[in-house]
N, CA and C of each residue as an Amber inpcrd file, in Angstrom:
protein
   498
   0.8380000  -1.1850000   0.0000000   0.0000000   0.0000000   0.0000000
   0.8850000   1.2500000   0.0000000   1.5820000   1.6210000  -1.2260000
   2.4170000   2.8930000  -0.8030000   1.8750000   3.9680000  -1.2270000
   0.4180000   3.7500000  -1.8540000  -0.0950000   4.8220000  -1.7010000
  -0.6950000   5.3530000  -0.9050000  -1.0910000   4.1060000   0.5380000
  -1.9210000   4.8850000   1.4910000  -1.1780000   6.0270000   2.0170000
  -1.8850000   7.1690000   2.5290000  -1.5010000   8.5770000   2.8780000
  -2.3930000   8.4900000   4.3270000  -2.0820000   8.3870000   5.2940000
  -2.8390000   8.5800000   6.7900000  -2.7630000  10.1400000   6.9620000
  -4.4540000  10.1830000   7.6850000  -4.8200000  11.5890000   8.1280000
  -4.2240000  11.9620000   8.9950000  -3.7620000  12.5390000   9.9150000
  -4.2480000  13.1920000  10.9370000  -3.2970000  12.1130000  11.7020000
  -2.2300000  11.6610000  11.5870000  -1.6500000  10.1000000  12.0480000
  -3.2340000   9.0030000  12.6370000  -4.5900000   9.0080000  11.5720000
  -5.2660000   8.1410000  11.6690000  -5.1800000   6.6500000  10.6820000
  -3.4300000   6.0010000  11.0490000  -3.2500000   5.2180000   9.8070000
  -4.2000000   4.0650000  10.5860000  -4.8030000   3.0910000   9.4620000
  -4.9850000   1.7750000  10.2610000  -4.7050000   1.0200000  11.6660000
  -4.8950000   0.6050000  12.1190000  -4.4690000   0.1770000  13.4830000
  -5.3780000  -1.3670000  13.6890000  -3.8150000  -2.4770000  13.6780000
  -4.6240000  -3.9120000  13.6360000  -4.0830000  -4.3560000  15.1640000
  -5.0300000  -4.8910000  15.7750000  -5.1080000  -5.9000000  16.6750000
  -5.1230000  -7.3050000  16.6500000  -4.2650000  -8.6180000  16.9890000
  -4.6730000  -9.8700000  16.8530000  -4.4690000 -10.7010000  17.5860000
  -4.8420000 -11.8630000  17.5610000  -4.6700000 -12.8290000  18.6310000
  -4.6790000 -14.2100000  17.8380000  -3.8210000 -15.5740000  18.0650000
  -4.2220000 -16.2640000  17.2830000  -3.4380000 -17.4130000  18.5740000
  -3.2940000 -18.8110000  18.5050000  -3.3850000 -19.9940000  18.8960000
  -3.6440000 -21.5910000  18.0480000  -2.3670000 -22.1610000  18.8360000
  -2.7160000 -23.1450000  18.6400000  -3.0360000 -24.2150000  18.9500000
  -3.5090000 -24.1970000  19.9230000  -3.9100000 -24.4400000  21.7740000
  -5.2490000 -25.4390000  21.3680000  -5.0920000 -27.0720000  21.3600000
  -6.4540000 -28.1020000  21.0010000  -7.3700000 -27.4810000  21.8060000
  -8.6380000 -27.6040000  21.5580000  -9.6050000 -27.6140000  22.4020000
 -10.5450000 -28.9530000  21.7730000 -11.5360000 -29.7730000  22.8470000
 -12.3180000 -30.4540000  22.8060000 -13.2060000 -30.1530000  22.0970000
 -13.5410000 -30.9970000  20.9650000 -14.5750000 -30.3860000  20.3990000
 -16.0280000 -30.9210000  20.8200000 -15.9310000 -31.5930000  21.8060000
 -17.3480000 -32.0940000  22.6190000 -17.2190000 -31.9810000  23.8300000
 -16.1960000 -30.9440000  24.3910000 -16.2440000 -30.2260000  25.4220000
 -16.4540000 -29.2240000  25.9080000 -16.5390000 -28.0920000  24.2320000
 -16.5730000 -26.7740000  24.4830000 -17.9270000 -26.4460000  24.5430000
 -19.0560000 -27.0620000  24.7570000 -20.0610000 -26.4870000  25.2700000
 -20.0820000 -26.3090000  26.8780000 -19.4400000 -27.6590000  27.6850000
 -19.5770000 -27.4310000  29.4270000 -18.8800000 -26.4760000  29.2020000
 -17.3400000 -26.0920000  28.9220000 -16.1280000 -25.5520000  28.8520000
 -15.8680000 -25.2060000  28.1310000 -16.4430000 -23.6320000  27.6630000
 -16.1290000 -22.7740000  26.5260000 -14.9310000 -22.2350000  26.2620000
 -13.9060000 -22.0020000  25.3920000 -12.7900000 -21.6590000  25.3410000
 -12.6640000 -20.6090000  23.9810000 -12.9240000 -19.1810000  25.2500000
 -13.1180000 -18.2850000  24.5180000 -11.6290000 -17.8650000  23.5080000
 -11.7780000 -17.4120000  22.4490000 -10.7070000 -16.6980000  21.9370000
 -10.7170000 -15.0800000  22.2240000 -10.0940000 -14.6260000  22.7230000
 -10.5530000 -12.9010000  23.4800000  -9.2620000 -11.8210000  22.7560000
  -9.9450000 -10.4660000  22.3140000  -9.1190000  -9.7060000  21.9630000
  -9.4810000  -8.2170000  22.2520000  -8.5150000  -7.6390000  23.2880000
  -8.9100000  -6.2790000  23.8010000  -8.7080000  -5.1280000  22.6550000
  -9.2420000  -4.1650000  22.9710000  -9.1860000  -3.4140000  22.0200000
  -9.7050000  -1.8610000  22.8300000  -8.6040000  -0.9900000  22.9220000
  -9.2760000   0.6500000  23.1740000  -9.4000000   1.6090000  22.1040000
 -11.0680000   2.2060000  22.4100000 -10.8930000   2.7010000  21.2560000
 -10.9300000   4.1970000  21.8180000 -10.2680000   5.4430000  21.0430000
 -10.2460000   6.3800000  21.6700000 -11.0180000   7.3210000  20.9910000
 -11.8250000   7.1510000  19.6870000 -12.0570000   8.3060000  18.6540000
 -13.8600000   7.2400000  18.3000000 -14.6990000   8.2260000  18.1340000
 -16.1590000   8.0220000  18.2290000 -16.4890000   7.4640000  16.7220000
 -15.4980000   7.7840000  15.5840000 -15.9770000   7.8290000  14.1140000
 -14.9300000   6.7750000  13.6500000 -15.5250000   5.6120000  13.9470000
 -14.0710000   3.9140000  13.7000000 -15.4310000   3.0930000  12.7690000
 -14.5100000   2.1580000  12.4150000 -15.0270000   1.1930000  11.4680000
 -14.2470000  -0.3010000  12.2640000 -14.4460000  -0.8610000  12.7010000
 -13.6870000  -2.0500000  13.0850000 -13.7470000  -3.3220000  12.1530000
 -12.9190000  -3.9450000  10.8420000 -13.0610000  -5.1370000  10.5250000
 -12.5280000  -6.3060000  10.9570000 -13.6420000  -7.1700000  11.5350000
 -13.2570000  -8.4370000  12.1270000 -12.6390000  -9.5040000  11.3940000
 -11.9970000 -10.3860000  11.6150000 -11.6160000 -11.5420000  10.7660000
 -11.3810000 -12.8290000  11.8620000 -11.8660000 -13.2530000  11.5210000
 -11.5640000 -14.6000000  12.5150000 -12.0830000 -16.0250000  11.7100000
 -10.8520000 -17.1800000  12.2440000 -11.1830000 -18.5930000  11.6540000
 -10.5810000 -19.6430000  12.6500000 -11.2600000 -20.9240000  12.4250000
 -11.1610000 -22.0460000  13.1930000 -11.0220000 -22.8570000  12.3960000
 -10.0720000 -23.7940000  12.7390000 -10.0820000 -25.1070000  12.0910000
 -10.1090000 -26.7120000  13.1030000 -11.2630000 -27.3410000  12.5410000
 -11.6320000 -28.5960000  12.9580000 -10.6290000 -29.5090000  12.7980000
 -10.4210000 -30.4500000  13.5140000  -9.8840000 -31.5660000  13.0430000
 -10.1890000 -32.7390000  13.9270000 -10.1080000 -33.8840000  12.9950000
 -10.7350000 -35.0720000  13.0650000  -9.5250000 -35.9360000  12.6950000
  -9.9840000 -37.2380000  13.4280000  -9.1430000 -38.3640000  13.2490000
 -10.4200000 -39.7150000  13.4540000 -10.5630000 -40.0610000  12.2940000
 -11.8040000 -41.1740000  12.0230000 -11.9490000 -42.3160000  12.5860000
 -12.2260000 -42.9690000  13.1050000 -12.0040000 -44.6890000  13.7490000
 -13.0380000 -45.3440000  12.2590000 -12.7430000 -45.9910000  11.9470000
 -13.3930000 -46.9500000  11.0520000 -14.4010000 -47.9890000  11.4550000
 -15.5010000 -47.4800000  12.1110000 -16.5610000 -47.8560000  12.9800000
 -17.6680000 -48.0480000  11.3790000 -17.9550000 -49.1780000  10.6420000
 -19.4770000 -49.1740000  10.2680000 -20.3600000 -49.1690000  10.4700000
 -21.6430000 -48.1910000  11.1090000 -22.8030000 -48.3530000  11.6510000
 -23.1770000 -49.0540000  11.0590000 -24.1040000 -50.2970000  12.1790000
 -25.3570000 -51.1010000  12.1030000 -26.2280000 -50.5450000  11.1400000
 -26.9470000 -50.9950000   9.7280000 -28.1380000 -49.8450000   9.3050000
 -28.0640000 -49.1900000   8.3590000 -26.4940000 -48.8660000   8.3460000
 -26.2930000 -47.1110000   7.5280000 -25.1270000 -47.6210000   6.8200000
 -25.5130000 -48.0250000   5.4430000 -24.2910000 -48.8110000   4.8980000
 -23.2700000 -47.3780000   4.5220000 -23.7200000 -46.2130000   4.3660000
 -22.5800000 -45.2700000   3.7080000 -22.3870000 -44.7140000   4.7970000
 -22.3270000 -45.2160000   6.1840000 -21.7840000 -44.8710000   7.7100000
 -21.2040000 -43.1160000   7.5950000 -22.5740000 -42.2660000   7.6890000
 -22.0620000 -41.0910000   7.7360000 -22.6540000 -40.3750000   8.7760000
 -22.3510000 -39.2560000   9.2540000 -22.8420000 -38.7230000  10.2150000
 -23.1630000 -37.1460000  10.3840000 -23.3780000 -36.1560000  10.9340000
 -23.1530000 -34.7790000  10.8450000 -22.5630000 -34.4060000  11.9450000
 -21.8840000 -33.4160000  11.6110000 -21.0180000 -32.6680000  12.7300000
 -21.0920000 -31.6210000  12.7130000 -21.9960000 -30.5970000  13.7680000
 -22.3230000 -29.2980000  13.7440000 -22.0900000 -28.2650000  14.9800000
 -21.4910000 -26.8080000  14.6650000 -21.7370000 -26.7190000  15.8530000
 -21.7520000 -24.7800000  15.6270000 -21.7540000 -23.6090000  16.4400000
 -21.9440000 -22.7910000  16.0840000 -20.7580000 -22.0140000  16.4130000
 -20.3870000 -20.9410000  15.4870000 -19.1910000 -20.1170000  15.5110000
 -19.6900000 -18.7930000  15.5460000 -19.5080000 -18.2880000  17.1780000
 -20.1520000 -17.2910000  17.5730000 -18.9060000 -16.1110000  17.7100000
 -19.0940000 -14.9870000  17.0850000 -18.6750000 -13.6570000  17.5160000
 -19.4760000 -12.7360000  18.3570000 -18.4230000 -12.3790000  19.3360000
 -19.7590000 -11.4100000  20.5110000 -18.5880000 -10.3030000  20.8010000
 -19.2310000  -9.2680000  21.1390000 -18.5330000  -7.9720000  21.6760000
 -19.2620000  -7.6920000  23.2990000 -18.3010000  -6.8020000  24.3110000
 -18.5930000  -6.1520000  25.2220000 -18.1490000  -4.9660000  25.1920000
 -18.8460000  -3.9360000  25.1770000 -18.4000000  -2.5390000  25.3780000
 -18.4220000  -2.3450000  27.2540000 -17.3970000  -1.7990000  27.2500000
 -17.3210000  -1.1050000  28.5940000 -17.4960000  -2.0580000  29.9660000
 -17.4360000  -3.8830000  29.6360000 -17.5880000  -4.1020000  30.5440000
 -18.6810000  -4.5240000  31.2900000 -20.1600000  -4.5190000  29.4900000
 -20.7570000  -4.7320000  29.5320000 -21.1390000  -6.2070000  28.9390000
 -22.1950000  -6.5990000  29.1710000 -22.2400000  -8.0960000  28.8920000
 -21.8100000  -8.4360000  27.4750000 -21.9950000  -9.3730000  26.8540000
 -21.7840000  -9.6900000  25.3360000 -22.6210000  -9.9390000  24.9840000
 -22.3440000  -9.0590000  23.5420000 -23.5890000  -9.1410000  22.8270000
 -23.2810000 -10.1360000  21.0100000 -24.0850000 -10.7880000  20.6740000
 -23.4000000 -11.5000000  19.5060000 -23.6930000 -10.6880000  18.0900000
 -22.5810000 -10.8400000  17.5310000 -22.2440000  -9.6000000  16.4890000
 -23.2780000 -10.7220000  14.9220000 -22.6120000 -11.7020000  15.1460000
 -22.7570000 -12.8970000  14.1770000 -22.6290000 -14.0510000  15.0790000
 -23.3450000 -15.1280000  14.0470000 -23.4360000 -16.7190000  14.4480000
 -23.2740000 -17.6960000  12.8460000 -22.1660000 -18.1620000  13.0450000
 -22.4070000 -19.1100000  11.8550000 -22.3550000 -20.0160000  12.2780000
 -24.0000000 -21.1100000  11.8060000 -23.9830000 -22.3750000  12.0880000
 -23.1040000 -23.3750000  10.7410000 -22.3020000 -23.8760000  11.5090000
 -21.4890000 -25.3140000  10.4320000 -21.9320000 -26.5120000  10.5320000
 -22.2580000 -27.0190000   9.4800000 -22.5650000 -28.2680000   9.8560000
 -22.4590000 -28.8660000   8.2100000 -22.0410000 -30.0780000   9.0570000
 -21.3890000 -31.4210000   7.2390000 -21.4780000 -32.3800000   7.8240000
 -22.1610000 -33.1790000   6.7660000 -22.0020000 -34.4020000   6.6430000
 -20.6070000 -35.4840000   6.1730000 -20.2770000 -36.2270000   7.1850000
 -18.9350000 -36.8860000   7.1840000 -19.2580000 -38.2190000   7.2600000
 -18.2510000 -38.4820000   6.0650000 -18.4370000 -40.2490000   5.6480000
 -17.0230000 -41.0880000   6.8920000 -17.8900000 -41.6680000   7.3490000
 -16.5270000 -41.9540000   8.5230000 -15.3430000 -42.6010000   7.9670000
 -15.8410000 -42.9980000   6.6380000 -14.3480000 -43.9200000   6.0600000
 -13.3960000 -42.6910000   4.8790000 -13.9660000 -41.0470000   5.1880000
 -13.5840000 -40.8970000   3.9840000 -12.8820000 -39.3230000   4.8740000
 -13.8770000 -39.2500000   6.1050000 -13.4470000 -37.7020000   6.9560000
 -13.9060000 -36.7750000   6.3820000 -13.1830000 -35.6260000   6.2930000
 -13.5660000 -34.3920000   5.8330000 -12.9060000 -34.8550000   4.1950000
 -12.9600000 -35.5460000   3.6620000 -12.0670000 -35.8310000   2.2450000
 -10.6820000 -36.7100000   2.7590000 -10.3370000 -36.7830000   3.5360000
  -9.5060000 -38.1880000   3.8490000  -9.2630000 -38.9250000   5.0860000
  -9.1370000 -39.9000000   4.5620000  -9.0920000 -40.9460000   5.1290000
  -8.5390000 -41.0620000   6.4530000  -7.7820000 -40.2210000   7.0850000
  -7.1120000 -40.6230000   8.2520000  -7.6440000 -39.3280000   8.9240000
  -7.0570000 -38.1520000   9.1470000  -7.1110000 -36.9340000   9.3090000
  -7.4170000 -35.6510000   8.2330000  -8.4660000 -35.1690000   9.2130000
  -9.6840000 -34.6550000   8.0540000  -9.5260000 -32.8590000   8.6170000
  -9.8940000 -31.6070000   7.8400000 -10.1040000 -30.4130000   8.6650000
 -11.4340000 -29.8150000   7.9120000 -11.6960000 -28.8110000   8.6980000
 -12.7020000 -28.0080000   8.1510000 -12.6920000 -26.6710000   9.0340000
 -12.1980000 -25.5510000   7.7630000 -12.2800000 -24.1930000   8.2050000
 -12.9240000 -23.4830000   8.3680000 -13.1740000 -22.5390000   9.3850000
 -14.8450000 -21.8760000   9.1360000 -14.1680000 -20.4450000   9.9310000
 -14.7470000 -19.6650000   8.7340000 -14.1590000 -18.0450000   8.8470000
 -15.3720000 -17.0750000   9.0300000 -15.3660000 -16.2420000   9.4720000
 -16.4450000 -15.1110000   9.7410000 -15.7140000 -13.4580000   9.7630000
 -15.7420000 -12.9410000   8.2980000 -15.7060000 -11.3660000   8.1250000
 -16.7410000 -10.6540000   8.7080000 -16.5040000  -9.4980000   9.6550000
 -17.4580000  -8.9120000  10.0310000 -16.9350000  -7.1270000  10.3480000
 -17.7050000  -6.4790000   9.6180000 -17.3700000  -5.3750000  10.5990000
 -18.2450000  -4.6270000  11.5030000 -17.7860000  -3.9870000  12.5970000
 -18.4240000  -3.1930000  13.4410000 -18.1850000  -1.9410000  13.8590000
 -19.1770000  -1.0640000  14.2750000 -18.9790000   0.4250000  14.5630000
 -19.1270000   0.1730000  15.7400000 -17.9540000  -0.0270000  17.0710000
 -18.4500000  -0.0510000  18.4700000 -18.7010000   1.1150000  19.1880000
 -18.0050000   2.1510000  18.5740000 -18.1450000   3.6580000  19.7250000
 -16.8220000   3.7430000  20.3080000 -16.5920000   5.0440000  21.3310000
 -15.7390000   5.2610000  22.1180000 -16.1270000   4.1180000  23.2130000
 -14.7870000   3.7970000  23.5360000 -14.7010000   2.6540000  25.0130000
 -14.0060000   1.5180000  24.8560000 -13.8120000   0.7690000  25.6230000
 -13.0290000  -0.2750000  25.7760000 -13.4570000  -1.4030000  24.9560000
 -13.5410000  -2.1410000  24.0580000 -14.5940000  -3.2530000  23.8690000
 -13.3000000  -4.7040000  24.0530000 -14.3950000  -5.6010000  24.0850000
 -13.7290000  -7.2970000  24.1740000 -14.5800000  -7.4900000  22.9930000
 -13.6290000  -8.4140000  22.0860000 -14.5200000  -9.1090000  20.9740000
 -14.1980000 -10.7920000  21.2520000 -14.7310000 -11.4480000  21.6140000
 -14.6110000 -12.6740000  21.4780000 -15.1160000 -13.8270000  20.4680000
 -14.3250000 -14.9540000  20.0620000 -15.0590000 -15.8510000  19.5850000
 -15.9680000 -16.6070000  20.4620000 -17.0490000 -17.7150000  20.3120000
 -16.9810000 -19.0190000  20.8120000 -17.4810000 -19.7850000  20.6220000
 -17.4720000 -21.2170000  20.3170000 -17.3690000 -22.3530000  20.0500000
 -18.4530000 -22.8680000  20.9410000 -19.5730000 -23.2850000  20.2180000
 -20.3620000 -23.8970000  21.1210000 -21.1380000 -25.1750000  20.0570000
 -20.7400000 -26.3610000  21.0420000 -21.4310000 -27.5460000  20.5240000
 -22.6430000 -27.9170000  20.1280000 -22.9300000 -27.5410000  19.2880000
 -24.3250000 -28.5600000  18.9720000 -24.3110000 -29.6370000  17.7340000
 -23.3280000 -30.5650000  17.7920000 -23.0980000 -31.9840000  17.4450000
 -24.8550000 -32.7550000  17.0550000 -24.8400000 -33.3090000  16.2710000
 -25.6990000 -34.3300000  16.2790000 -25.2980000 -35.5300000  15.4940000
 -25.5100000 -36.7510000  15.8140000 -24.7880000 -37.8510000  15.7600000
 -26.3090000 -39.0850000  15.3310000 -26.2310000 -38.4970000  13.5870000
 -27.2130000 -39.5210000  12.8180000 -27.0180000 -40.9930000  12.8980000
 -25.9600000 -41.2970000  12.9410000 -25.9600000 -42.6660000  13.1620000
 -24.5010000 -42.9990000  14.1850000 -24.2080000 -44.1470000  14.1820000
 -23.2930000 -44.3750000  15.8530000 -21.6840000 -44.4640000  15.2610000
 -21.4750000 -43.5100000  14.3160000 -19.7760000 -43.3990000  14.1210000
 -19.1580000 -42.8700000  14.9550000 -18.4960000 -43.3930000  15.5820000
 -17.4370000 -42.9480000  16.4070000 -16.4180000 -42.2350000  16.3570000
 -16.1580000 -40.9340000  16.5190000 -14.7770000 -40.2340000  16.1950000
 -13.7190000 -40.7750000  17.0250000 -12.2150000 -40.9510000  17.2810000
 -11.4310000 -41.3110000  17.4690000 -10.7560000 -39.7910000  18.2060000
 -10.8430000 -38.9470000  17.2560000 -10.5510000 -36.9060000  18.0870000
 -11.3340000 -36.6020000  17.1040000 -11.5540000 -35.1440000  17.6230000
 -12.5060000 -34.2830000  17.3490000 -12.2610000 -32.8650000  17.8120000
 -11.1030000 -32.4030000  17.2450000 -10.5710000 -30.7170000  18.2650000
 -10.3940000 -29.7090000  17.2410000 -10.7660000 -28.7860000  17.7410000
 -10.7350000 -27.4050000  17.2610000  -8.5740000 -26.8000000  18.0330000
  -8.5630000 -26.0780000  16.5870000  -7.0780000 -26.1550000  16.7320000
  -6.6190000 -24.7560000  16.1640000  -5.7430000 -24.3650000  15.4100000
  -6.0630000 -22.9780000  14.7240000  -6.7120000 -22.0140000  14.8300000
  -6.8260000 -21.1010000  15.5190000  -7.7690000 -20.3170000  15.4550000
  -7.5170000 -19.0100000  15.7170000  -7.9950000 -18.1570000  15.0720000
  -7.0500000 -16.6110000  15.1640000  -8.8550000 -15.7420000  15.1790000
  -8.3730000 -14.3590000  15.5340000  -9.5800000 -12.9840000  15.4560000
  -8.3550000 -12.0420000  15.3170000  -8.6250000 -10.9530000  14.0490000
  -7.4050000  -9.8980000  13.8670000  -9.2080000  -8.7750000  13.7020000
  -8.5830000  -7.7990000  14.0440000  -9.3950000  -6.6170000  14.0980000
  -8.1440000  -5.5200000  13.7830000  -8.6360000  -4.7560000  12.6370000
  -8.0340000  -3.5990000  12.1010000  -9.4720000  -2.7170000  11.8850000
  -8.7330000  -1.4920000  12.3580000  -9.6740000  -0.3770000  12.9910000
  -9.2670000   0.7540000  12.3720000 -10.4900000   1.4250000  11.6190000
  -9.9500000   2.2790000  10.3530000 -10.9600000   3.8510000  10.7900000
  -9.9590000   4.7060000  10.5000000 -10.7760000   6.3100000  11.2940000
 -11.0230000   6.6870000  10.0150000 -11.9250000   7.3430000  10.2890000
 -12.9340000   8.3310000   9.5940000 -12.9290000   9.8150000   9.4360000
């Protein structure tokens, strides 16, 4: 960008956070494992663009359900962005529900170890004040027939916020 020219020294300003820290992926509903990123804002006229992604991963056991000769199953769950201004509760910006159908002999497309990425662009106008933007990961699995995963963890996962004045 050598043409950007900043106002007023109002150049861009990015914030991020990222990890590679497993989490359970049929745990994070008791035990949510927020991804958290502070952010002060000092000027009333901001644009905040969110970016954040997760990646699944799986490791298949070769279980044929009883019944279900193409032994597949769904795996769903919701990828929530929420903000707090000031300290105030969270509020959810976006929700993307994921959900796929997985052939247990085949994974997400292979055979042993399988992923699936799930990203959410968002932007927001929070105001003057402190805000928290968090991800989180909340289970809602449903299990069509009795394949057994072997793991099942959420792994990768980053939120970058770049904050653009007006």
């Amino acid at each position: 960008m050598g043409n950007c020219k900043c106002k007023n020294d109002k150049c861009p300003q990015l914030f991020k956070i990222q990890t590679e820290t497993k989490i359970d992926f049929f745990d994070s509903l008791r035990n949510p494992n927020f991804l958290t990123l502070k952010m002060l804002n000092k000027h009333k006229d901001v644009e905040v663009k969110l970016d954040s992604t997760a990646e699944l991963l799986s490791e298949m056991s070769l279980f044929d359900p009883v019944g279900d000769p193409q032994g597949s199953t769904f795996v769903e769950f919701d990828y929530i962005l929420q903000r707090s201004a000031n300290n105030g509760p969270f509020s959810n910006l976006s929700t993307l529900t994921s959900r796929q159908r997985v052939n247990i002999f085949e994974g997400f497309n292979n055979p042993d170890k399988a992923s699936l990425i799930t990203n959410i662009t968002w932007t927001d106008k929070p105001g003057v004040g402190l805000h928290v933007y968090h991800v989180r990961i909340a289970n809602r699995f449903t299990l069509n027939s009795k394949a057994l995963f072997d793991s099942l963890m959420f792994q990768t996962r980053s939120l970058n916020a770049t904050i653009f004045f007006h």
